[in-house]
C-alpha positions in Angstrom: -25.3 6.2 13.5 -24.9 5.4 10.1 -25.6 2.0 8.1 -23.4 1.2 5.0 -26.1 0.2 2.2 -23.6 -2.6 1.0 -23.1 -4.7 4.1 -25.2 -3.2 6.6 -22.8 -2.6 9.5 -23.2 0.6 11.9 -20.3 2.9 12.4 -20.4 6.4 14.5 -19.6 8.6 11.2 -21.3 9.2 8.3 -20.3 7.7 5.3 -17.3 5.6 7.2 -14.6 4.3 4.6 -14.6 1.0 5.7 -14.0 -2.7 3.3 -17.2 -3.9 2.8 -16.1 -7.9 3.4 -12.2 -9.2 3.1 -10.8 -8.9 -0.2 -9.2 -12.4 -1.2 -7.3 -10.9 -3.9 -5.2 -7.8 -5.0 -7.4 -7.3 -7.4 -10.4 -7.1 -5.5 -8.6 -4.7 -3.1 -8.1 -2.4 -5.9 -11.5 -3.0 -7.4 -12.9 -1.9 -3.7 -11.5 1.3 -3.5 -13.1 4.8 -4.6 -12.6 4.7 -8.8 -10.7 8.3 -8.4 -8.0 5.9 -6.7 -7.7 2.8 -8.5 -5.5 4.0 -11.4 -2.6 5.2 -8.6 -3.1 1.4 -7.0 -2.3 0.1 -10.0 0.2 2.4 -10.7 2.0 1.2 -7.6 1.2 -2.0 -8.2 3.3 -2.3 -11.4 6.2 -0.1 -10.2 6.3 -2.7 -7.0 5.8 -6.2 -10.2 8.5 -4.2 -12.0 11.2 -3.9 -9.2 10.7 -7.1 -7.8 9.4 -9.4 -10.3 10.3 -12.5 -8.2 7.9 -11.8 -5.4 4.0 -13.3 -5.3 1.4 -10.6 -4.9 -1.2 -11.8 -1.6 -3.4 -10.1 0.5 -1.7 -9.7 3.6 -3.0 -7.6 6.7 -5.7 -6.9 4.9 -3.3 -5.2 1.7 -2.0 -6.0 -1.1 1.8 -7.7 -0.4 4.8 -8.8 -2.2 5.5 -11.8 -0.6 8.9 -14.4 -1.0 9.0 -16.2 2.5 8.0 -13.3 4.2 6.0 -10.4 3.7 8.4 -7.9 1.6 6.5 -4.8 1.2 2.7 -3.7 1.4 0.5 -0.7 -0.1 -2.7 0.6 1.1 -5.3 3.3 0.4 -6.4 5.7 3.0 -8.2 8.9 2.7 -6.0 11.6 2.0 -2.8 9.2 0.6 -1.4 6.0 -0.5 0.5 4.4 2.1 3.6 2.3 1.3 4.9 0.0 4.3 8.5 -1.3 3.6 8.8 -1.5 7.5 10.9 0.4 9.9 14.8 -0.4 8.7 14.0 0.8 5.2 12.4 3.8 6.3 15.8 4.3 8.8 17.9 3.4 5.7 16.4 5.8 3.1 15.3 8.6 5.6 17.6 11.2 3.5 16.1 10.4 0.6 12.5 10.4 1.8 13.0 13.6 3.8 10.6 15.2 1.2 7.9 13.0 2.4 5.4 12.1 5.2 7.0 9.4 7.3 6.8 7.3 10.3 8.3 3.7 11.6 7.7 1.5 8.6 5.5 3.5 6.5 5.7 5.8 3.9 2.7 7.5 3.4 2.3 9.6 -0.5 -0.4 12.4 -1.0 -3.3 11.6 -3.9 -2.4 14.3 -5.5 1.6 13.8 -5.3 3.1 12.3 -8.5 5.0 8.6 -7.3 8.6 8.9 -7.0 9.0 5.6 -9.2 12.6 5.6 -8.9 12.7 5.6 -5.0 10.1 3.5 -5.0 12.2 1.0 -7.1 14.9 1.3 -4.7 13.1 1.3 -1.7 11.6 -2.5 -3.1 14.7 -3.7 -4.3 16.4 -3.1 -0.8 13.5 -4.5 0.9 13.7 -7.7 -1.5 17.7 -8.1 -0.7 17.2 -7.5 2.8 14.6 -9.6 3.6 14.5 -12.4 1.2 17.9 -13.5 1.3 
């Protein structure tokens, strides 16, 4: 059993990635996260404020979220890749052009060490905004 130092709860594994409280605020989320990692969440981050300038950012689900009405598109650290979750119909709608990457219903999920397609990712919000937030 080991005990995080920060906030003291157990988990099974050693050295559990784990949030150590709720973040409140995109910022804190990206703050939380290993420092090897931050500068592709903010990468993301701006590529998302770029294509869809409209949107509010919020913590939603516990990640970061563009938000007009409705949840429009999250992001998400995990251990071996960012995840970006556009939700099932955009992963349906742009499955040619994502067959280069590692996908499932609704999420996208990018390797650390993969440069962003910024482009895609662009397009990916864009449709996501139109479809969702009209």
């Amino acid at each position: 059993m080991w005990k995080c130092p920060k906030c003291g709860r157990a988990f099974a594994r050693q050295e559990q990635q784990h949030y150590c409280g709720k973040p409140n605020t995109v910022d804190e989320y990206i703050d939380s996260q290993e420092a090897a990692v931050q500068p592709r969440l903010r990468e993301i981050r701006a590529i998302l404020r770029a294509a869809i300038p409209e949107a509010e950012e919020r913590m939603s689900w516990s990640m970061p979220t563009f938000w007009k009405g409705r949840n429009i598109i999250h992001f998400a650290a995990s251990k071996k890749h960012l995840g970006l979750y556009p939700g099932g119909e955009a992963t349906a709608v742009f499955a040619e052009e994502l067959k280069d990457c590692d996908i499932s219903k609704g999420t996208i999920r990018i390797p650390w060490d993969r440069e962003l397609p910024v482009e895609l990712i662009q397009k990916i919000a864009q449709w996501c905004y139109g479809e969702y937030c009209r």
